[in-house]
N, C-alpha and C positions, 0 to 999 in steps of 0.2 A: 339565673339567666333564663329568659324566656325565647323563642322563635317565633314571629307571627306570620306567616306567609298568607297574601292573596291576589288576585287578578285570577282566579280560575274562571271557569263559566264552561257555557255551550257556545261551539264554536262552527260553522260547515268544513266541511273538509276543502285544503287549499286557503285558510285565513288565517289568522295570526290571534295569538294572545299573547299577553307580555304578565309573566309572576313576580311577584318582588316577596322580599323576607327580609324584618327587620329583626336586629336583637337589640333586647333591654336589658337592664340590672345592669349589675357593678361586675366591671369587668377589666383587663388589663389590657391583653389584643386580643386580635383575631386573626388565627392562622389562615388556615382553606376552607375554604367553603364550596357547596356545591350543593346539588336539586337532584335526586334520586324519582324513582316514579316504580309505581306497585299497581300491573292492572288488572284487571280479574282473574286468578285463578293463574298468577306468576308469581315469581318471587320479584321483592325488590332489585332494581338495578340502578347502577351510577349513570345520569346525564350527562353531566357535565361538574366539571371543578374547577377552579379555582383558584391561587397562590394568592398570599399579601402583595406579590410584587405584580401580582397580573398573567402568572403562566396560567394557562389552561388547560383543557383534556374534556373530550368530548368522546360518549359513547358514537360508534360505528353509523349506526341508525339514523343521527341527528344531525352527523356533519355538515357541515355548509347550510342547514336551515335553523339553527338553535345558537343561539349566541349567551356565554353567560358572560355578566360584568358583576362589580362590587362597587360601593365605595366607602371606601374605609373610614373617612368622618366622621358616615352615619349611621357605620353597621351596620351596612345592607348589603344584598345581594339580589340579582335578578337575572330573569330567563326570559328571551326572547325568542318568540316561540313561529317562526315562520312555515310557510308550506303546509298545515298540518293535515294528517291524514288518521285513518280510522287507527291505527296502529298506535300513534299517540294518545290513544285515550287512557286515563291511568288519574292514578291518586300521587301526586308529589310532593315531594318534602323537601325542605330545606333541609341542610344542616352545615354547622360551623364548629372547628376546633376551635372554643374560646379559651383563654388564658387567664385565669383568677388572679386577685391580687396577691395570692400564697402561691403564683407562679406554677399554679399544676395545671395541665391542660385537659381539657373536658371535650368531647364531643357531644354535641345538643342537638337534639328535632325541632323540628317544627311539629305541629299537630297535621299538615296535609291538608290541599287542597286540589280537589277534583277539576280536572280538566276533560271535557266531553266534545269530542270531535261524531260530527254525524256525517253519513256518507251521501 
């Protein structure tokens, strides 16, 4: 199973960018998903998550301006990224509990993609 996540870029502060992440290979489902972000010189933290059935959970910071959705079809998942401010600048990741066909559940990365908000 692979994660490709993109839509990063440079962005001014107060505009939007929107990330998506798709998964490939042979797979069964896919539990939760969610976009973590690492930015200089921090540790990793959770954005936002996910459920198969659509519950959600958003870190503090993002409320009301970051929306994450899924859809389960086409195994994907995506971050809508509004208001942004310097604070969001960071390297994010996807990631997904996926479910093998031997029914063991995995959590997987994406490789990350930079998101650069200027002031």
């Amino acid at each position: 199973v692979q994660l490709q996540a993109s839509g990063g870029g440079l962005v001014q502060a107060g505009g939007s960018l929107r990330l998506s992440c798709a998964a490939s290979g042979g797979m069964l489902s896919i539990n939760d998903m969610g976009w973590y972000r690492q930015a200089p010189g921090k540790e990793r933290e959770l954005v936002a998550s996910i459920t198969r059935g659509g519950g959600t959970d958003y870190a503090e910071a993002v409320k009301g301006r970051f929306t994450i959705s899924r859809d389960n079809a086409k195994n994907t998942v995506n971050l809508e990224m509004n208001s942004l401010t310097f604070e969001d600048t960071a390297v994010y990741y996807c990631t997904m509990d996926v479910r093998a066909w031997n029914r063991i559940t995995q959590q997987y990365w994406g490789r990350g993609t930079l998101v650069t908000v200027s002031s």
